[in-house]
C-alpha positions in Angstrom: 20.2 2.1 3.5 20.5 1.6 7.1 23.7 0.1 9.2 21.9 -3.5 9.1 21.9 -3.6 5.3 25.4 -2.1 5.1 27.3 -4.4 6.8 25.0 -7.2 5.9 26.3 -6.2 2.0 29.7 -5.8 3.2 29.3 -9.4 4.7 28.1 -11.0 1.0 30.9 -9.1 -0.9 33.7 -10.2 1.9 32.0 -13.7 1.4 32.0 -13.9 -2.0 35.7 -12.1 -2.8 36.9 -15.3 -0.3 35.3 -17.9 -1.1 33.1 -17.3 -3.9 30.2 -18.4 -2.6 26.7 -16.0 -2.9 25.0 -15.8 0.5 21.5 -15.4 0.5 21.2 -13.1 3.7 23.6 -12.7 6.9 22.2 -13.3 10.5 23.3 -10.5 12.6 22.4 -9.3 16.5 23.2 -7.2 18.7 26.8 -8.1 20.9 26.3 -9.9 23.9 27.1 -6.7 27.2 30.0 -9.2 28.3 31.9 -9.0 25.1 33.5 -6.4 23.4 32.0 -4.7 20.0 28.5 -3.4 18.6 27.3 -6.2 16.0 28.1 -9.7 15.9 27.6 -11.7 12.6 27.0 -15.2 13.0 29.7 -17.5 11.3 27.9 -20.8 11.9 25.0 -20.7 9.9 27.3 -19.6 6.5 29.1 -23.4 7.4 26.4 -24.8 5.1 28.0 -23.0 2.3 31.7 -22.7 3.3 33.9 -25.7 4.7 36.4 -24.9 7.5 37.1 -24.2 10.8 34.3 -20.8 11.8 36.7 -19.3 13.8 39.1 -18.9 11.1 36.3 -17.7 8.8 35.6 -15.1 11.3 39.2 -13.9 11.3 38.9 -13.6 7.4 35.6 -12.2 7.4 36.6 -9.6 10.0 40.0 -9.0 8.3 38.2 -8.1 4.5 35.3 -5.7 6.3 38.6 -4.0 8.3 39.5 -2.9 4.5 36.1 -0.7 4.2 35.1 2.3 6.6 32.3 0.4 8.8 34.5 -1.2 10.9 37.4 0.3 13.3 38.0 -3.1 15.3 36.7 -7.0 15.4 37.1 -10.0 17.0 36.4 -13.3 16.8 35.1 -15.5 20.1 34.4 -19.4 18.6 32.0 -18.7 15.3 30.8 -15.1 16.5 32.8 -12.1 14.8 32.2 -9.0 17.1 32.8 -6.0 15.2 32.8 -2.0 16.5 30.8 -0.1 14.1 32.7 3.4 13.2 31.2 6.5 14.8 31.1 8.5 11.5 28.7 5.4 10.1 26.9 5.7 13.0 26.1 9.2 12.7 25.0 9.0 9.2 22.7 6.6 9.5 21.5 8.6 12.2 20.8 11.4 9.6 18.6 8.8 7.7 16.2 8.3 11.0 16.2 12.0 11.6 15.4 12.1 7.8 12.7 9.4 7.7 9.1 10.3 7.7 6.9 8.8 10.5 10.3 6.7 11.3 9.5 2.7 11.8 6.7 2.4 10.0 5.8 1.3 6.2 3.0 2.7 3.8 -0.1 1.7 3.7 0.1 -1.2 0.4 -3.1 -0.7 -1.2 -2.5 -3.3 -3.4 -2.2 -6.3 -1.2 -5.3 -8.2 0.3 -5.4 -6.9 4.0 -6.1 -8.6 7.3 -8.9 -9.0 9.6 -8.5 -8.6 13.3 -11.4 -10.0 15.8 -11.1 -9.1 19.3 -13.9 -7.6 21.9 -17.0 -9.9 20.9 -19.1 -9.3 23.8 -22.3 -10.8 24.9 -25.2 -8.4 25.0 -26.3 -9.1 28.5 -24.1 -7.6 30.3 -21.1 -5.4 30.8 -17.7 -5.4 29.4 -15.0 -6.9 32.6 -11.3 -7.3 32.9 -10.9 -10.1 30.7 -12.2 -8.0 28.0 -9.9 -4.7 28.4 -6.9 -7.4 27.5 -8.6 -8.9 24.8 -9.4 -4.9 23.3 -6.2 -3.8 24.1 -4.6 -7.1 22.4 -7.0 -6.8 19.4 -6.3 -3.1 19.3 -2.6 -3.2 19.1 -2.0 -5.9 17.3 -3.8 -4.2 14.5 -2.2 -1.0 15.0 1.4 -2.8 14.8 0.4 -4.9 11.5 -1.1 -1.6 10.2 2.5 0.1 10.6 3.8 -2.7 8.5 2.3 -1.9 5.4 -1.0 -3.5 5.6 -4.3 -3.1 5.4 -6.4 -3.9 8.5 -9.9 -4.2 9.3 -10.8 -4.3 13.1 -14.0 -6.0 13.8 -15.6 -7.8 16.5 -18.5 -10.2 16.4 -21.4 -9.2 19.0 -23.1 -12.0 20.7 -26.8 -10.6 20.5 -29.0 -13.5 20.7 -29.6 -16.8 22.1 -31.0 -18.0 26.0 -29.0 -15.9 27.7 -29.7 -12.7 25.5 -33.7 -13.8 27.0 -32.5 -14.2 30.5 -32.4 -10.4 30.9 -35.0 -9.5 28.4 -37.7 -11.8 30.9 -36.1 -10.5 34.6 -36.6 -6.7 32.9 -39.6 -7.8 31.6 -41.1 -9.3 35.0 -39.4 -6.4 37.6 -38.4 -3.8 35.5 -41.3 -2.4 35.9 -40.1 0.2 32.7 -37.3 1.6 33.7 -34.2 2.6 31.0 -31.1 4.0 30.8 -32.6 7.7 31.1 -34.6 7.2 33.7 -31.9 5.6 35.8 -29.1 7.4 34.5 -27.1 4.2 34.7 -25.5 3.1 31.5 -27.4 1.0 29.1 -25.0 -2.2 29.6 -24.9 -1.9 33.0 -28.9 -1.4 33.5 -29.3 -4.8 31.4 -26.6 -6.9 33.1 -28.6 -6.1 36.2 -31.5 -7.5 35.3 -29.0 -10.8 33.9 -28.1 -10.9 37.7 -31.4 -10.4 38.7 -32.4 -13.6 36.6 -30.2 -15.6 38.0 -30.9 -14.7 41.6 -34.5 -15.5 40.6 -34.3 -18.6 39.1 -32.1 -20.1 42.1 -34.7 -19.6 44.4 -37.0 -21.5 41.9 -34.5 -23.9 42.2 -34.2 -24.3 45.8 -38.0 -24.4 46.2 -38.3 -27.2 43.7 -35.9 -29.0 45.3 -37.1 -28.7 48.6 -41.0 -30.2 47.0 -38.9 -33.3 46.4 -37.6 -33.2 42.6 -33.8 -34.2 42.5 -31.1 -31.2 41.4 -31.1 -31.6 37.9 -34.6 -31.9 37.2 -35.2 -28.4 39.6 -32.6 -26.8 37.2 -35.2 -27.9 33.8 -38.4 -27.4 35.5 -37.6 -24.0 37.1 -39.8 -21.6 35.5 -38.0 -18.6 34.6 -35.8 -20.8 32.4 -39.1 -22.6 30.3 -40.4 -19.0 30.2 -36.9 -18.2 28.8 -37.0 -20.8 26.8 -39.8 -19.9 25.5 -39.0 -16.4 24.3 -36.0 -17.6 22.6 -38.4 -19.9 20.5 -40.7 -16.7 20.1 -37.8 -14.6 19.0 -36.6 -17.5 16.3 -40.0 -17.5 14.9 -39.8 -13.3 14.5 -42.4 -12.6 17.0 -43.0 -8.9 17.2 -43.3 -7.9 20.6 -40.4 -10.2 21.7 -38.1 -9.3 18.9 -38.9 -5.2 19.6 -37.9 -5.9 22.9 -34.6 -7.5 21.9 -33.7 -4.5 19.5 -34.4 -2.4 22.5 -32.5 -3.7 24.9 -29.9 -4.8 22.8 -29.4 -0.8 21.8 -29.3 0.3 25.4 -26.1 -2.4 25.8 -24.7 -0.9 22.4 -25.0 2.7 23.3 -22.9 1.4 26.8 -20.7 -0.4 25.1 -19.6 2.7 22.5 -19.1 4.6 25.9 -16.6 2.3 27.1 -14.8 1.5 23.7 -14.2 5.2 23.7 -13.0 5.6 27.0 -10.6 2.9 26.6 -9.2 4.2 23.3 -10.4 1.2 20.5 -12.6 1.3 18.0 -13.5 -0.6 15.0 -14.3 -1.0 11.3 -16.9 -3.5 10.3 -19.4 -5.0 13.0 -20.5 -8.5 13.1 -23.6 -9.9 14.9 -24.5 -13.6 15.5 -28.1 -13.0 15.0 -27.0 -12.1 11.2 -24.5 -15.1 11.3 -26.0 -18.4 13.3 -27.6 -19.7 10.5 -24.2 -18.9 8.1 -22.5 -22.3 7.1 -25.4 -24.5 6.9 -25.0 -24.2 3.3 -21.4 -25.3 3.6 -21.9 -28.8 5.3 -23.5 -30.0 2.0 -20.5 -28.9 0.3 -18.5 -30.6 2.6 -20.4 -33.7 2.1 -19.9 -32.9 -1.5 -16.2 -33.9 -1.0 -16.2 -36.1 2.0 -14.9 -33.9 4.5 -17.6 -34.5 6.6 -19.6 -37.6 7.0 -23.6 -38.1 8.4 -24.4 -40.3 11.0 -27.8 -42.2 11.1 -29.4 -40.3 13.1 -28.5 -37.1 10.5 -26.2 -35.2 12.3 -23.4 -34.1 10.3 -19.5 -34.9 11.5 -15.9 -34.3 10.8 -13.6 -37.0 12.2 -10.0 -35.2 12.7 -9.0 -38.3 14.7 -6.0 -38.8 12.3 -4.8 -35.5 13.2 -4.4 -36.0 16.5 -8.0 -34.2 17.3 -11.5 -36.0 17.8 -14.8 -36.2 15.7 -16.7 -32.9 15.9 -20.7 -32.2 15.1 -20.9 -29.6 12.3 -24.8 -30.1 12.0 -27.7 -31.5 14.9 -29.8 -33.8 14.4 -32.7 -31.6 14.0 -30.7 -29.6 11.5 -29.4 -26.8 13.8 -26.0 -25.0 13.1 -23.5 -25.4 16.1 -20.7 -22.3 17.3 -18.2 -24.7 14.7 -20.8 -24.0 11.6 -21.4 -20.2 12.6 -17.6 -19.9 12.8 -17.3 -21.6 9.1 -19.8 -19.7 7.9 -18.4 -16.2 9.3 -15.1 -16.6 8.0 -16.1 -17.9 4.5 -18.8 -14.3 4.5 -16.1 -12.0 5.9 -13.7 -13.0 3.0 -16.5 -12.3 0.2 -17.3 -8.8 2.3 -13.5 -7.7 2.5 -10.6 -7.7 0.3 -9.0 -9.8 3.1 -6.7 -13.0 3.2 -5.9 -13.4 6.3 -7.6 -12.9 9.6 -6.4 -13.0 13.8 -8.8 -14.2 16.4 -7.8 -12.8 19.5 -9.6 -15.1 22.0 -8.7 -16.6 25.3 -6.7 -19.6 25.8 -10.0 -21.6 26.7 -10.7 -21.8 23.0 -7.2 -23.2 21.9 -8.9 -26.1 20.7 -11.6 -24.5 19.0 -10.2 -22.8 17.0 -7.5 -25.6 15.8 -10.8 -27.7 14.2 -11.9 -24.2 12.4 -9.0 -23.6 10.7 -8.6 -27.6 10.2 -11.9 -27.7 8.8 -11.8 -24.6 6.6 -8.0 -25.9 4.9 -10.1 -29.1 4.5 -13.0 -27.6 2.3 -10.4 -26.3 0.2 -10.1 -22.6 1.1 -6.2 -21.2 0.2 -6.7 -18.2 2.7 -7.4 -21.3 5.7 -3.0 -21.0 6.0 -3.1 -17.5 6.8 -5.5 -17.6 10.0 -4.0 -16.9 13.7 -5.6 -18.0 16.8 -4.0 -14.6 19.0 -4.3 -17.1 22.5 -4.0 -15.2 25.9 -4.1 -16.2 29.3 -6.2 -15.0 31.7 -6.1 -11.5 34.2 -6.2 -12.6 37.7 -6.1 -9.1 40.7 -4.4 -9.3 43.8 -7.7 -9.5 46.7 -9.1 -6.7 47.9 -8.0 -4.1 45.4 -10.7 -3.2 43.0 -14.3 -3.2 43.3 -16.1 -6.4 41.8 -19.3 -7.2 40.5 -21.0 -10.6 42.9 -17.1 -10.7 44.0 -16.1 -11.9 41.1 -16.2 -10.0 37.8 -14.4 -6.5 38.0 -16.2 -3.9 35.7 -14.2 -2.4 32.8 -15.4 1.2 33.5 -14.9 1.1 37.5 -11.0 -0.3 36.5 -10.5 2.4 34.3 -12.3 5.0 36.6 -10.0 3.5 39.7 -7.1 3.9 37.6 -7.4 7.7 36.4 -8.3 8.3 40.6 -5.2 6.7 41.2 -2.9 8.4 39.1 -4.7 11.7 39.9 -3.3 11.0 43.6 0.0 10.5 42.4 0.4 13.1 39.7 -0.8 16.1 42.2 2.2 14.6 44.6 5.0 14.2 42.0 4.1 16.1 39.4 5.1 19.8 38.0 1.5 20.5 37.1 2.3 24.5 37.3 0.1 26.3 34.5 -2.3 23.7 33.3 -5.6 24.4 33.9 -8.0 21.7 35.7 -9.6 20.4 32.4 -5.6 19.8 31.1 -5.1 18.4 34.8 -7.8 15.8 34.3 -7.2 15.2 30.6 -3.2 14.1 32.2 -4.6 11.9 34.8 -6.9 9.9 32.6 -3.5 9.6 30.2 -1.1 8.2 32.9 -4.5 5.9 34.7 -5.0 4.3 31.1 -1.4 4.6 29.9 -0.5 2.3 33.3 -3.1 -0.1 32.5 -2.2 -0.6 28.9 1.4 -1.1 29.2 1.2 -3.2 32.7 -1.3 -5.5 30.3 0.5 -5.6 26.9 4.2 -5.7 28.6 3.2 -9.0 29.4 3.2 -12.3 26.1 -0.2 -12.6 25.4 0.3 -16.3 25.8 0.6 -15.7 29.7 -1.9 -15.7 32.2 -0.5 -12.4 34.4 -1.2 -10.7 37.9 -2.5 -7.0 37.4 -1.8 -4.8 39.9 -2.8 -1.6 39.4 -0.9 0.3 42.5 2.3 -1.4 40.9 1.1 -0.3 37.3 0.8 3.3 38.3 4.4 3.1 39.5 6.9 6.6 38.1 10.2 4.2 38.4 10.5 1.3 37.0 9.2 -1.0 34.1 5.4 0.9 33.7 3.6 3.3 31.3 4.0 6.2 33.6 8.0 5.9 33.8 7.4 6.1 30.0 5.3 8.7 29.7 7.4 11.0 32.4 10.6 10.4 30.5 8.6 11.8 27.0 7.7 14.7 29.2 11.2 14.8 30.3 12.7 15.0 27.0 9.9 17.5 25.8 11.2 19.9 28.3 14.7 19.7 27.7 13.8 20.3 24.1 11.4 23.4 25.3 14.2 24.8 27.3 16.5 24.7 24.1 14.3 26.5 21.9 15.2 23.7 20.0 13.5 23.5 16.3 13.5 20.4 14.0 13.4 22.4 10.6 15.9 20.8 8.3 17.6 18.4 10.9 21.1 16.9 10.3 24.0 16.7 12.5 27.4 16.4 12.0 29.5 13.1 11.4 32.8 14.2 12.8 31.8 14.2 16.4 33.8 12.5 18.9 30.6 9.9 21.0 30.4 8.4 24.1 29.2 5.2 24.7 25.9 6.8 26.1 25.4 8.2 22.9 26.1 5.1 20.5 23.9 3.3 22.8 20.8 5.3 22.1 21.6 5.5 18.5 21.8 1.4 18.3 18.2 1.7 20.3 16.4 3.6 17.6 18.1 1.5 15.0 16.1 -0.9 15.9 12.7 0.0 15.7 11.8 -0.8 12.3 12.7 -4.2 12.9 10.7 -4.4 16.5 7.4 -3.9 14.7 8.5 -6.3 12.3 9.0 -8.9 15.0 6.2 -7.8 16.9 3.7 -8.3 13.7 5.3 -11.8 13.1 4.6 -12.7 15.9 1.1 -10.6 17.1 2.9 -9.6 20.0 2.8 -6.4 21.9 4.8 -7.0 24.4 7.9 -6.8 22.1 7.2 -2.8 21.4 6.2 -2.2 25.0 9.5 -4.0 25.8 11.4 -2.2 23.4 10.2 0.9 24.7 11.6 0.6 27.9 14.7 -0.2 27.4 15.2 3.3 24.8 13.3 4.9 27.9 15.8 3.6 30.1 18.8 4.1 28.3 18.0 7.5 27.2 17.4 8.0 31.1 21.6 6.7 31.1 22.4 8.5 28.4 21.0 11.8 30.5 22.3 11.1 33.6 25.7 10.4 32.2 26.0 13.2 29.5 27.2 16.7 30.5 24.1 19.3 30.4 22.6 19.2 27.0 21.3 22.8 27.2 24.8 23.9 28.0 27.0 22.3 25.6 29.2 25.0 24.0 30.1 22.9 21.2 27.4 23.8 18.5 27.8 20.0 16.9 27.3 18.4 19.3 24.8 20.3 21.1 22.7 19.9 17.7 23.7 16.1 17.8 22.4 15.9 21.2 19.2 17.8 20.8 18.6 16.1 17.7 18.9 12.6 19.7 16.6 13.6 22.3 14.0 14.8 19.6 14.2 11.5 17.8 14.0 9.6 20.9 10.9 10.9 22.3 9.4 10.4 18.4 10.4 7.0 18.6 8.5 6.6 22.3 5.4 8.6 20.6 5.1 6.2 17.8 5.5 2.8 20.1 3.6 4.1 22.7 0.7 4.7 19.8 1.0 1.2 18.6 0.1 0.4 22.0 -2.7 2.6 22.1 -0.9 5.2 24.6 -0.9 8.4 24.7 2.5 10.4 25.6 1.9 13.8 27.1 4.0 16.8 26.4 4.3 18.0 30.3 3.8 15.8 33.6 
């Protein structure tokens, strides 16, 4: 049982034995740094069930848990009651974290329906960009953190494989490429492809411009130009399964795919199931007439299909063209309703940008409409958008930064860094390299999911790369630290267990209280689909295990066997504690830096 559950107990019995009332639970945080004690239990909230004055509860309260061996002191400022938690209690619940296998973290519940986490979904014409390393390393971690909670999790993306702009760079290959591929380049597939998308586009401005300048107004240029009819065109062709246009597509498309997996394994994600929309465009369709069925949608004269969700403070919203076409809304129906039949799933996180706030409040809208229980448990995980400081990384037309050349840029820059900070004595060059790639990606992922996903944030990647301070590097160096003081020791975890008796300093209580915590962090931060509340909580047990070491005498010295065991045993535990956040972030920790 750990501290939390002790005294929230001893709270209830005090409770009861006074006032004989039966509380339900007991809100207790962390006391305020101004204020004297370790825990403060909130007296206000239990006025619902008690009458009276809350500081005079308090002083009761305080006075009946003084009777038990938790406590050595309280005190009572207006309705908080600050108590200091006794060392011994302390230290045995420390034996229970020591004790606790993979610390933080709950077992997998095979027995519950699991969730679905979207997040990547790239187009195939191009390749992946800044805005698309948050939304991985979003997806990625929010799935790792509701993973460590005991559920089951299936990370999936749906790939954006068809459509005019899929044809935009199958018809510029097409008309220049004049064959080349990946192999015969030696660029990768996704970037080779999202050439030719550029190339398009450079193309059909000039049509543009020339129609213009025979006398047709703006607008018609931008119909008439003829690399978009020819475009057109080839999407129609491709609809109506036309062989050499659709062995094209496949072709392409595989080249972008095989890039793709390159970069999804450089950047540490992966996934479980795949989706594509040229499997899923014409999902849905089927479900308008059953929402005509039971008048949640409505048909105009002209045989478009509608929802109006003007009552709920939305607008009316096409489900169905005229001509019978799906729309993104009926895909998304569609998708949702087939990945609950394909998964033992009831429950499912979209991580998509901000743009698509509203979007995705008419899906879920419309899905709780037609009836469907799991519609409650869907989450719309909105970011903001990645903006750079000028001038500091390279940029595709000036204006999209390429996911491989930030990630590249990032392991050159910590390279720099390492090999002028760093004890790098005895690793060989392949270790060297494997290091520098560690700290480049682990400054990238922290600097991004440090950050609410909520917020639109400013990376800056000579700032993210950063030893001191609030980055992934700081974190990584002070695992590295600890592994070396544990090294030095010849310290060995066998059956681990430390002593009650011992006499701590604050420094020591301190870090304790820190790894407490944990569990409860990736509680929070699955509540809420937020990383940023492990990377948070990482760096403050990084910092005030930094304190605690700095404050301490030597570890490796202490003559007292106790508490050198205590000690050791704390610095072990810490740096397990950084290993596992770190890896719910998708960070590595290294072992020497």
């Amino acid at each position: 049982m750990t501290l939390h559950n002790q005294l929230e107990n001893a709270v209830k019995n005090a409770v009861g034995n006074l006032f004989s009332v039966s509380l339900e639970s007991v809100e207790i945080t962390l006391t305020r740094k101004d204020q004297n004690g370790d825990l403060t239990v909130m007296v206000f909230p239990m006025l619902r069930h008690i009458k009276g004055n809350p500081a005079v509860i308090g002083e009761q309260i305080g006075a009946e848990l003084a009777k038990t061996d938790l406590i050595t002191s309280y005190e009572v400022i207006k309705g908080f009651l600050n108590i200091t938690v006794a060392q011994a209690i302390y230290l045995k619940d420390f034996n229970n974290i020591l004790a606790a296998a993979d610390y933080g973290k709950t077992p997998v519940d095979a027995s519950q329906s699991g969730v679905m986490v979207e997040y990547s979904s790239p187009n195939t014409n191009k390749p992946l960009h800044l805005g698309h390393v948050r939304n991985n390393l979003l997806g990625y971690s929010v799935a790792q953190i509701v993973a460590a909670t005991g559920r089951k999790v299936n990370k999936t993306q749906i790939i954006n494989d068809r459509g005019i702009h899929i044809c935009k760079s199958m018809l510029a290959w097409e008309q220049y490429g004049d064959g080349e591929t990946p192999a015969s380049t030696g660029l990768k597939g996704d970037k080779l492809v999202g050439n030719y998308y550029v190339k398009f586009d450079q193309e059909y401005k000039k049509e543009i411009a020339t129609l213009i300048a025979a006398g047709k107004t703006e607008e018609e240029a931008k119909k008439e130009a003829p690399s978009l009819i020819a475009a057109q065109e080839m999407l129609r062709k491709w609809e109506q399964g036309d062989e050499a246009v659709v062995a094209l597509w496949k072709k392409m498309n595989g080249w972008v795919y095989a890039g793709f997996d390159t970069t999804y394994k450089n950047l540490g994600v992966d996934f479980d199931s795949l989706y594509y929309e040229s499997n899923t465009y014409l999902l849905g369709k089927n479900v308008v007439q059953i929402g005509l069925d039971k008048d949640v949608f409505e048909k105009d004269p002209d045989g478009s299909v509608w929802i109006d969700l003007t009552d709920e403070g939305l607008d009316r919203k096409i489900v169905l063209r005229s001509d019978g076409t799906a729309v993104y809304m009926t895909q998304d129906i569609g998708t949702a309703i087939q990945r609950v039949k394909d998964h033992d799933i009831n429950s499912m996180v979209y991580t998509v940008g901000n743009e698509q706030d509203y979007h995705f409040k008419v899906l879920f809208l419309i899905l709780k409409k037609l009836g469907y229980n799991w519609a409650d448990n869907l989450y719309h995980l909105s970011y903001g958008m990645v903006e750079l400081p000028s001038g500091k990384m390279k940029s595709r037309e000036g204006t999209v930064v390429d996911a491989d050349e930030l990630m590249e840029e990032m392991t050159d820059t910590a390279r720099e860094i390492a090999q002028e900070q760093g004890k790098l004595e005895g690793m060989s060059d392949s270790e060297k390299e494997r290091l520098y790639k560690m700290i480049g990606l682990g400054a990238l992922k922290y600097f991004m999911l440090k950050v609410d996903p909520k917020k639109s944030m400013m990376f800056d990647p000579k700032e993210s790369v950063d030893f001191q301070g609030n980055t992934g590097p700081f974190i990584q160096y002070t695992h590295a630290r600890i592994k070396s003081i544990l090294k030095k020791s010849a310290f060995e975890k066998g059956d681990l267990k430390v002593a009650t008796d011992l006499e701590l300093t604050d420094k020591d209580v301190t870090v304790i209280k820190l790894l407490q915590q944990y569990p409860e962090t990736v509680h929070a931060a699955a509540r809420n689909y937020s990383p940023a509340l492990v990377a948070n909580y990482v760096y403050e047990l990084v910092k005030e295990f930094n304190s605690f070491y700095q404050n301490v005498p030597k570890i490796v010295e202490e003559t007292n066997a106790d508490m050198k065991q205590f000690r050791l045993a704390l610095c072990f535990k810490t740096a397990d504690v950084i290993k596992s956040a770190c890896g719910l972030l998708g960070i590595e920790v290294p072992e020497q830096m």
